[in-house]
C-alpha positions as CSV (number, residue, x, y, z in Angstrom):
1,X,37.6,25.5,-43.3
2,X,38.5,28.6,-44.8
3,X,37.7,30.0,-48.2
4,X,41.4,28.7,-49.6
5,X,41.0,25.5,-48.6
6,X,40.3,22.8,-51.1
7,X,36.7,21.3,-50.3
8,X,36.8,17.3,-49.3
9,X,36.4,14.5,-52.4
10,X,32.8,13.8,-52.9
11,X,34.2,9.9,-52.6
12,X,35.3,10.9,-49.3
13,X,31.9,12.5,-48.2
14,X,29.9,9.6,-49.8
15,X,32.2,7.2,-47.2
16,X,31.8,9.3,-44.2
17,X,28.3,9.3,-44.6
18,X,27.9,5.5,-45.2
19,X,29.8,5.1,-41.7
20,X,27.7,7.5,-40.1
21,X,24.5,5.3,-41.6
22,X,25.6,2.1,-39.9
23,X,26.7,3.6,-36.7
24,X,23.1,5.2,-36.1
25,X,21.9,1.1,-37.8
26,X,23.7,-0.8,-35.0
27,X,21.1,-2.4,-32.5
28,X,23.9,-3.0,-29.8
29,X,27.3,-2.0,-28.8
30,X,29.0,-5.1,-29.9
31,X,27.6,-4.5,-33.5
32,X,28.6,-0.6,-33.5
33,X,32.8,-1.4,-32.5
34,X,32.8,-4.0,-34.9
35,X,31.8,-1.3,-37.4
36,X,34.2,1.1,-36.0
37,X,37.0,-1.2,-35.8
38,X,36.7,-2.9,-39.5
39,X,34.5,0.1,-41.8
40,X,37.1,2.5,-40.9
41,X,39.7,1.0,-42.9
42,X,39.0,2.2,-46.8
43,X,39.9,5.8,-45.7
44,X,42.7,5.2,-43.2
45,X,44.7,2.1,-44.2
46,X,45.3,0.6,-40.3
47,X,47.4,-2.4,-39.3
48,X,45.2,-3.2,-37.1
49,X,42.7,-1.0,-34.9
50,X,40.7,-2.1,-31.5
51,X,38.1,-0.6,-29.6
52,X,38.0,-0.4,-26.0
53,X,34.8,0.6,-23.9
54,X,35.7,2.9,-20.6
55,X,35.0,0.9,-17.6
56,X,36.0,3.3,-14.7
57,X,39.2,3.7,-14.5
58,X,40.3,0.4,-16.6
59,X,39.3,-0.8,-20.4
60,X,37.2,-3.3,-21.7
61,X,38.9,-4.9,-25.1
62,X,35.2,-4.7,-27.1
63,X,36.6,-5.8,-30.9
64,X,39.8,-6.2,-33.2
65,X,39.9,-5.8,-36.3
66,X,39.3,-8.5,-38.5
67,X,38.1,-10.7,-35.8
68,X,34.7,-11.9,-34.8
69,X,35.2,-12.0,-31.2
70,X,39.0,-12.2,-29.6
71,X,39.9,-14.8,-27.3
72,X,40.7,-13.7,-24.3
73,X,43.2,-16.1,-23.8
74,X,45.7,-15.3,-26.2
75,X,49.5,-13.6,-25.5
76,X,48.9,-10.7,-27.1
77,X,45.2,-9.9,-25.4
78,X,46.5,-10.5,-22.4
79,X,49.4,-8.4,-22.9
80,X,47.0,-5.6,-24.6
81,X,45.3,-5.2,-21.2
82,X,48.4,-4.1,-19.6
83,X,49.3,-1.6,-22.0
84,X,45.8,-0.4,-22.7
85,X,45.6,0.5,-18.8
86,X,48.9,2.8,-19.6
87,X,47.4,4.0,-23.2
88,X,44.1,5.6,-20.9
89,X,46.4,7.7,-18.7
90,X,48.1,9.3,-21.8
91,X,44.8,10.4,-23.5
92,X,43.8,13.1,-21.3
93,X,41.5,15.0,-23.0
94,X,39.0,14.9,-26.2
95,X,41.4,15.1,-28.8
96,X,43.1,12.3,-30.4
97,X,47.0,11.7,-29.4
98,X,49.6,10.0,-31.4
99,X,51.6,7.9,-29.5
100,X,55.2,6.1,-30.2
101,X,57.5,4.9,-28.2
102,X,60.3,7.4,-29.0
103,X,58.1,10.0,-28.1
104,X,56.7,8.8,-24.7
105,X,58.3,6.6,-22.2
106,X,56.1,3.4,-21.6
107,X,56.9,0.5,-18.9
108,X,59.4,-1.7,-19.7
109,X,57.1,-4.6,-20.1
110,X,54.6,-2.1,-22.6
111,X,57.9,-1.4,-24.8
112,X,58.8,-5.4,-25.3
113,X,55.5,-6.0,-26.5
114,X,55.1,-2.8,-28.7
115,X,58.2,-3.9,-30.7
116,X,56.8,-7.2,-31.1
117,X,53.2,-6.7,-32.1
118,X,52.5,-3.2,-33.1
119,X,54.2,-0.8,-35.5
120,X,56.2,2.1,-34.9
121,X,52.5,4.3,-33.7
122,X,49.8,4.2,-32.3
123,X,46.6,7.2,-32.7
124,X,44.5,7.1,-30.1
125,X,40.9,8.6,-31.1
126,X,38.6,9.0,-27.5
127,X,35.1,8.8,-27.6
128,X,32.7,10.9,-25.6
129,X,29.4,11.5,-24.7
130,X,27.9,15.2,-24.2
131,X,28.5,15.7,-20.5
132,X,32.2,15.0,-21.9
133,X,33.0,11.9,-20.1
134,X,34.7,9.3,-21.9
135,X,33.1,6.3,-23.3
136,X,35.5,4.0,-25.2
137,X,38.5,4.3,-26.7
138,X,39.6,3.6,-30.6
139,X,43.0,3.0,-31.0
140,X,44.9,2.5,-34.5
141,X,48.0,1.0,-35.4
142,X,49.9,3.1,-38.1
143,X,53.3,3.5,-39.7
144,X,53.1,7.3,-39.7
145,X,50.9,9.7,-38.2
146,X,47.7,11.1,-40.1
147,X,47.6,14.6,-41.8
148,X,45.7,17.4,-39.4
149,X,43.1,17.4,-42.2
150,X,41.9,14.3,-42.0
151,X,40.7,14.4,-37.8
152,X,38.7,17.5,-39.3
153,X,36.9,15.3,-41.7
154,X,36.7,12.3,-39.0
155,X,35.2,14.5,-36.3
156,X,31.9,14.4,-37.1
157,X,32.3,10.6,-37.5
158,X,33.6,10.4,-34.4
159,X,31.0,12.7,-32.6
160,X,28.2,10.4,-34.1
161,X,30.1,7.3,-32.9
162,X,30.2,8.6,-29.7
163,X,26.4,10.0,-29.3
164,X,25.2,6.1,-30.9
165,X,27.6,4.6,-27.8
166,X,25.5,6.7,-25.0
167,X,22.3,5.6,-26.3
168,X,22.7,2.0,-26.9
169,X,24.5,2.2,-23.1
170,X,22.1,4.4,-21.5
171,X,20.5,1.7,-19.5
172,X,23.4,-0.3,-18.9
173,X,25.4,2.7,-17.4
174,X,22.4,3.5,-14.9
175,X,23.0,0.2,-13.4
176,X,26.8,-0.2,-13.8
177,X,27.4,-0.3,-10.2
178,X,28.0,-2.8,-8.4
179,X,29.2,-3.6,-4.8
180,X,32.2,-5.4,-4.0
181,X,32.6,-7.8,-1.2
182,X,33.4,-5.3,1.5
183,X,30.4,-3.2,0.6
184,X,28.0,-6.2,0.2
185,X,29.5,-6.9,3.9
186,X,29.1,-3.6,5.2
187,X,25.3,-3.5,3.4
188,X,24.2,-6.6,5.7
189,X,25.6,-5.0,8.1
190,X,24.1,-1.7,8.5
191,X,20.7,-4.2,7.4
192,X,20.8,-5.9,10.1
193,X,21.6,-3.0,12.9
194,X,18.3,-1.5,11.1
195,X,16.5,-5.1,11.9
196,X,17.2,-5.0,15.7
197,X,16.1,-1.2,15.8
198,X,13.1,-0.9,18.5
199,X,9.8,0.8,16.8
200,X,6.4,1.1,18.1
201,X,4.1,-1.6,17.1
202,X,0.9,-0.6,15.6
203,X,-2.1,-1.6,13.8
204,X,-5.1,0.5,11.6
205,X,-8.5,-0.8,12.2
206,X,-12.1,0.8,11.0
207,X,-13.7,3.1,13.9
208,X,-16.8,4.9,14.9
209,X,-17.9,7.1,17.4
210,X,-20.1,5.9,19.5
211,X,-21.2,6.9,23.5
212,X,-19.6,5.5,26.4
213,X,-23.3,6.2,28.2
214,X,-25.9,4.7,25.3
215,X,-29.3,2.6,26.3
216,X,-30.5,-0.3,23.9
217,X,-34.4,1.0,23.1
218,X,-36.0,-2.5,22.3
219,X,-39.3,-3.3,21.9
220,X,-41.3,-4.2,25.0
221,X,-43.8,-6.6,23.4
222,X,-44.4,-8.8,20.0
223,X,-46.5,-6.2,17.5
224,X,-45.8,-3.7,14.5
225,X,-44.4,-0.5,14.5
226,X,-46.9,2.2,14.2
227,X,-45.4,5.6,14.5
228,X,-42.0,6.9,15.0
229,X,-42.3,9.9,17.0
230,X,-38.5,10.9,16.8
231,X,-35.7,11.5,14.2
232,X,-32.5,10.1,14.2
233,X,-29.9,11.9,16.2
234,X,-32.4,14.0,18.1
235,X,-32.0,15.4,22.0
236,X,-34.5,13.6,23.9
237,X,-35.2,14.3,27.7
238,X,-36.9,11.6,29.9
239,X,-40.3,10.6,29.2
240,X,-40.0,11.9,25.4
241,X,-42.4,9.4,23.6
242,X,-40.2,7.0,21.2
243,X,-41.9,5.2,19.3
244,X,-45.3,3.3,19.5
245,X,-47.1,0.0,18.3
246,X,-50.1,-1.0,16.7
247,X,-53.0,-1.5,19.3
248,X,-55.6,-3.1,17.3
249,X,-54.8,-6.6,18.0
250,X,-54.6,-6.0,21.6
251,X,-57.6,-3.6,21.6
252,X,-59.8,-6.4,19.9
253,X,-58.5,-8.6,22.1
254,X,-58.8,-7.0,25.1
255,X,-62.6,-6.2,24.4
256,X,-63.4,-9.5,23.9
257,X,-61.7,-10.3,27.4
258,X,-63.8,-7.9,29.2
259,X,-67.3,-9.5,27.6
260,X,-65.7,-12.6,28.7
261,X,-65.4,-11.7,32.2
262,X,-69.0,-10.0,32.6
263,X,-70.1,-13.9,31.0
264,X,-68.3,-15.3,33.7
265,X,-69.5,-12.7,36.4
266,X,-72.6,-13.6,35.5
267,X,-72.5,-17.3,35.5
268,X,-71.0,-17.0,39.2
269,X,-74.2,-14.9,40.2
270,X,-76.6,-17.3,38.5
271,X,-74.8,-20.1,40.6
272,X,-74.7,-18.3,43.9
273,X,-78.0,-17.9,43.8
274,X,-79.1,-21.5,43.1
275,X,-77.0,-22.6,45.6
276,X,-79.1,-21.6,48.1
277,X,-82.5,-24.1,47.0
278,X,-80.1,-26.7,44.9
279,X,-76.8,-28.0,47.0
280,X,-75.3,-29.6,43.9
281,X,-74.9,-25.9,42.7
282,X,-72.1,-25.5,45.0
283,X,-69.6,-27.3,44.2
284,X,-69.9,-25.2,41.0
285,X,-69.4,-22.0,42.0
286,X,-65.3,-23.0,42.7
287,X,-65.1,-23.8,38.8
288,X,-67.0,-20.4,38.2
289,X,-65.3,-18.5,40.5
290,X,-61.6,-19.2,38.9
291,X,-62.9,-19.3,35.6
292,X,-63.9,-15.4,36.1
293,X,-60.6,-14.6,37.7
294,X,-58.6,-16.4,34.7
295,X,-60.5,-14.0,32.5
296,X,-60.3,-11.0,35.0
297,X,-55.8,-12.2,34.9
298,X,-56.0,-12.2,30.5
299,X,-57.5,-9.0,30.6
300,X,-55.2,-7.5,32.7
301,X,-52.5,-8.6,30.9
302,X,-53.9,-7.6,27.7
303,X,-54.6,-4.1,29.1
304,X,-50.7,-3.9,30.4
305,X,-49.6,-4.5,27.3
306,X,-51.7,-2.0,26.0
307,X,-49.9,0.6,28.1
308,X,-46.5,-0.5,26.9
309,X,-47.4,0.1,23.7
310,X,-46.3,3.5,23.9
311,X,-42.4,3.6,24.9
312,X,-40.9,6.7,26.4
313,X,-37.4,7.7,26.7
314,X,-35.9,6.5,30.3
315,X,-32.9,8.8,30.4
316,X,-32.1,12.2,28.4
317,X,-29.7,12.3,25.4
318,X,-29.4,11.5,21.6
319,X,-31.6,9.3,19.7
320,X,-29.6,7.4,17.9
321,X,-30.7,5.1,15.1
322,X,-31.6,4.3,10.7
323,X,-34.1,5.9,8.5
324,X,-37.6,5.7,10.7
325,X,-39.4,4.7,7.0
326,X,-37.0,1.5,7.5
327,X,-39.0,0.4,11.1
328,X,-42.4,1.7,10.0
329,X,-44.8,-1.1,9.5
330,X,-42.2,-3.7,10.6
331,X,-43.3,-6.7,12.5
332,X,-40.4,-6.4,16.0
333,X,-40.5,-9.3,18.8
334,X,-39.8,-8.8,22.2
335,X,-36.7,-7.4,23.1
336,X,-35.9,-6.8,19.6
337,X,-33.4,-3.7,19.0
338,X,-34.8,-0.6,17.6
339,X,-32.9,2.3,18.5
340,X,-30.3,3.8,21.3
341,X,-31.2,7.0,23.6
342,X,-26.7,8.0,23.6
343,X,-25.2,10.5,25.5
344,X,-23.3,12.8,23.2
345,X,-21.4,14.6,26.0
346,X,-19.2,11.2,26.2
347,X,-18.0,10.1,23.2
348,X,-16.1,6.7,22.9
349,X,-14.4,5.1,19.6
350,X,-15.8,1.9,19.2
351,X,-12.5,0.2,17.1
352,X,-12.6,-3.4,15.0
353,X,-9.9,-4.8,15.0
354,X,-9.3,-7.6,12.0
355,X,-7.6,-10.6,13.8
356,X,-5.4,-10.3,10.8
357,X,-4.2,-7.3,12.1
358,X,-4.5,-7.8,15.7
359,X,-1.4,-6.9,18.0
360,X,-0.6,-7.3,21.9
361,X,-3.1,-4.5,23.1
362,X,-3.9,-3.4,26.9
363,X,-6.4,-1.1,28.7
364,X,-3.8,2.1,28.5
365,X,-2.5,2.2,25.6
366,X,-2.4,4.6,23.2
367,X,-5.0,5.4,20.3
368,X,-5.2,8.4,17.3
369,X,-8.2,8.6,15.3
370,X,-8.4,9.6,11.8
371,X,-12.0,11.0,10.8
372,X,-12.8,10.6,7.6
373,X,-14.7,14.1,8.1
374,X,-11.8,15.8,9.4
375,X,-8.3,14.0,8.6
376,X,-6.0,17.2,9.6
377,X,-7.6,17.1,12.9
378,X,-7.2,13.9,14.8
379,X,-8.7,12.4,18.2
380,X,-6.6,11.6,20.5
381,X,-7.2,8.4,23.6
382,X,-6.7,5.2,25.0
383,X,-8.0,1.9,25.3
384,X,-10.7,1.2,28.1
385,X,-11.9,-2.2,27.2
386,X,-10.7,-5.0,25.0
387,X,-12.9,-8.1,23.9
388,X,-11.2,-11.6,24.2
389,X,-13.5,-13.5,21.5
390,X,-13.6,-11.9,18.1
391,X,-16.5,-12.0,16.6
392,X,-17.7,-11.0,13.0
393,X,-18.7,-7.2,12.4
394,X,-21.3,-5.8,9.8
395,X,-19.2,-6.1,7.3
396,X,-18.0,-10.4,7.5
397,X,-14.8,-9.4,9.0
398,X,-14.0,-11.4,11.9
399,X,-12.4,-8.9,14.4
400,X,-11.7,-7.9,18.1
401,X,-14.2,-5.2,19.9
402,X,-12.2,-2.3,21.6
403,X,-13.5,0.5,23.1
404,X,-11.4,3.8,23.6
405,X,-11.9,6.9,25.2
406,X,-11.2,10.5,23.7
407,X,-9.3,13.2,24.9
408,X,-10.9,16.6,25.7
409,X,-14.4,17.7,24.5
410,X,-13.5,18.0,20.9
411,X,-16.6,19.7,19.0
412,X,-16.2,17.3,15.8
413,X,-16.5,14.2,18.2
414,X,-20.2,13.8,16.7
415,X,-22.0,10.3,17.0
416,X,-22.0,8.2,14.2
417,X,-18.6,9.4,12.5
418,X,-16.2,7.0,10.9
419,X,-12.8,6.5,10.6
420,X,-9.6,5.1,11.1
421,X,-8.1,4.3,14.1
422,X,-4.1,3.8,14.6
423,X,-3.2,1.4,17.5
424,X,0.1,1.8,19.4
425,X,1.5,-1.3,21.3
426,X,4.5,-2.4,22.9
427,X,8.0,-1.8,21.4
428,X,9.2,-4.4,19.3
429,X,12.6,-4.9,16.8
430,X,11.8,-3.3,13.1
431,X,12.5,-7.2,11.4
432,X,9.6,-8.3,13.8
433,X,7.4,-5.3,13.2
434,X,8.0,-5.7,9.1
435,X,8.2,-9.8,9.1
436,X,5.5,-10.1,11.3
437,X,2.4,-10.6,8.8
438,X,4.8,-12.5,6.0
439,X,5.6,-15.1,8.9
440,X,2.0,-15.6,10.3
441,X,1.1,-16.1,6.5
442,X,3.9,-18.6,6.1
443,X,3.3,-20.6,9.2
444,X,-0.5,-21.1,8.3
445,X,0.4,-22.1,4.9
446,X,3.4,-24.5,5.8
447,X,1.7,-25.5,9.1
448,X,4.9,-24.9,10.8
């Protein structure tokens, strides 16, 4: 607007303004064409004027003026959705086009109903969002065709329509599409060629390290633990004293078992001797005679297990078990476990594998070992043994015992690491390998 140019009516401003206040007020898109198509009307004098919502490359009749909601049945709308397909190719660009039928040449069919329903023009207002694509369409029915100067006051009107259209459709737009029969069928189809794909089966499972070459240390007799006289994860070499029990029971017990056998000694003697002046002492001196090697028997045994108080290593390697504060003190029985003398040079992963996750495993196949210690460097081997009974591990889980070897003589192999364990099995189709678990779940809970 130029300096010579009359400035708009401060009615016409106070109007503009009021439309622009309900279009940015509308809570849907239904409420903001009903606005468009019926508020418009006090400063453009219509016929009749409908708004139609871009859908691809047809229109959607949203509201006529006047109306609450067209039926869809009538004559005329279904006559309007034949024209309004050839209105959208004569609107090419952002500006609004006046249209008559003297002045373009519409379809034969377009032109019967013009003359019959709508006046001699027809404005056509687009409505876009700022990428420029068009939204909707507003379309008035008038005798003549509006001054220049009144678009330059409805632009702004028209700008805020079409920026309150884009937000209330935001969502609705980002999931507009939808397939059609053929692409639903061609979906399924490429689904289910992706079903009967073979993959590699495979399963994670907790893992340690352990030594393919470890001896159980248990202890040798009933007693308490006295000394430990290694720490854990020590190199041992044959003969290295372990561990050792309290000897004062057996110490007692064994000095009491000598005094007993120099009683007995004695007794024999005494009864050897009489024998010779009084013959009923002989037929003692059988009684005495066992009696003293019964004693002679508990005190050897007593002093045996004296010498196995001490335990030594029997092989050389790694001593392998808890805190030695835990075992200090503790009561143990015979053959109970207190430690392992491992070989580190031979490291093993010692896998659980949950029967939940169990798969079709056999000595071969292939395993990869995450350390928890070192996740960008993993162990590479494969399965030497395979338990047919699971059992439950430390932590309640019921799962299968595997043992695997590793690769190599990787440095961070170390004893007593953790990790996880990947398990590779047979090939199988990638609907088994993904329906696998859902299926087992569904048969034990249907019983089927």
């Amino acid at each position: 607007m130029t300096m010579n140019e009359p400035l708009p009516h401060p009615h016409l401003l106070l109007e503009l303004d009021a439309l622009r206040d309900k279009a940015i007020a509308a809570d849907s898109l239904n409420a903001l064409a009903f606005s468009m198509a019926n508020d418009l009307y006090p400063l453009l004098p219509f016929h009749q004027a409908l708004v139609f919502a871009q859908r691809e490359s047809s229109l959607e009749l949203l509201n006529v003026s006047g109306l609450s909601r067209p039926s869809e049945d009538s004559p005329y709308l279904v006559w309007l959705r034949r024209a309004s397909r050839w209105i959208a190719t004569q609107v090419a660009d952002g500006e609004p086009v006046w249209l008559t039928p003297d002045t373009t040449t519409p379809p034969p069919d377009v032109v019967e109903g013009w003359s019959e329903w709508w006046p001699s023009g027809l404005w056509c207002i687009p409505l876009q969002d700022r990428e420029g694509q068009r939204l909707g369409l507003l379309m008035l029915l008038l005798e003549q065709e509006p001054p220049t100067v009144l678009w330059q006051h409805l632009k702004g009107l028209v700008n805020t329509w079409g920026y309150c259209w884009a937000a209330l459709t935001r969502h609705r737009r980002l999931g507009r599409w939808r397939p059609n029969r053929k692409q639903l069928l061609l979906g399924l189809i490429v689904l289910g060629a992706l079903l009967l794909l073979p993959v590699r089966q495979t399963a994670l499972a907790p893992t340690e390290i352990v030594s393919r070459q470890a001896q159980i240390i248990s202890s040798p007799i009933d007693g308490v633990i006295e000394q430990i006289q290694v720490r854990p994860n020590q190199p041992v070499e044959t003969g290295t004293p372990l561990f050792s029990l309290d000897e004062t029971t057996l110490r007692s017990r064994a000095e009491v078992l000598g005094k007993e056998v120099a009683v007995a000694d004695a007794e024999l003697q005494a009864a050897s001797q009489r024998a010779f002046d009084n013959p009923q002492s002989k037929s003692e001196l059988t009684l005495l005679q066992g009696r003293a090697q019964q004693r002679r028997a508990e005190l050897a045994a007593v002093q045996a297990q004296l010498k196995r108080t001490k335990v030594l290593s029997p092989r050389g390697g790694v001593a392998v078990f808890s805190d030695p504060n835990d075992w200090l003190g503790k009561p143990v029985v015979t053959g109970e476990r207190i430690m392992q003398v491992a070989d580190p040079s031979q490291p093993a992963m010692l896998i659980q594998l949950a029967v939940a996750d169990a798969i079709a495993l056999e000595p071969g196949a292939q395993v990869t070992l995450f350390l928890t210690a070192y996740p960008l460097t993993p162990l590479k081997g494969q399965i030497l043994e395979t338990s047919y009974q699971a059992r439950p591990s430390d932590e309640g889980v019921v799962a299968y015992r595997l043992l695997a070897s590793i690769e190599g003589a990787p440095e961070h192999a170390r004893l007593g690491l953790h990790g996880t364990a990947k398990l590779y099995g047979g090939r199988v189709m990638l609907g088994y390998y993904l329906l696998r678990r859902p299926l087992a779940t569904l048969r034990a809970w249907s019983g089927w």
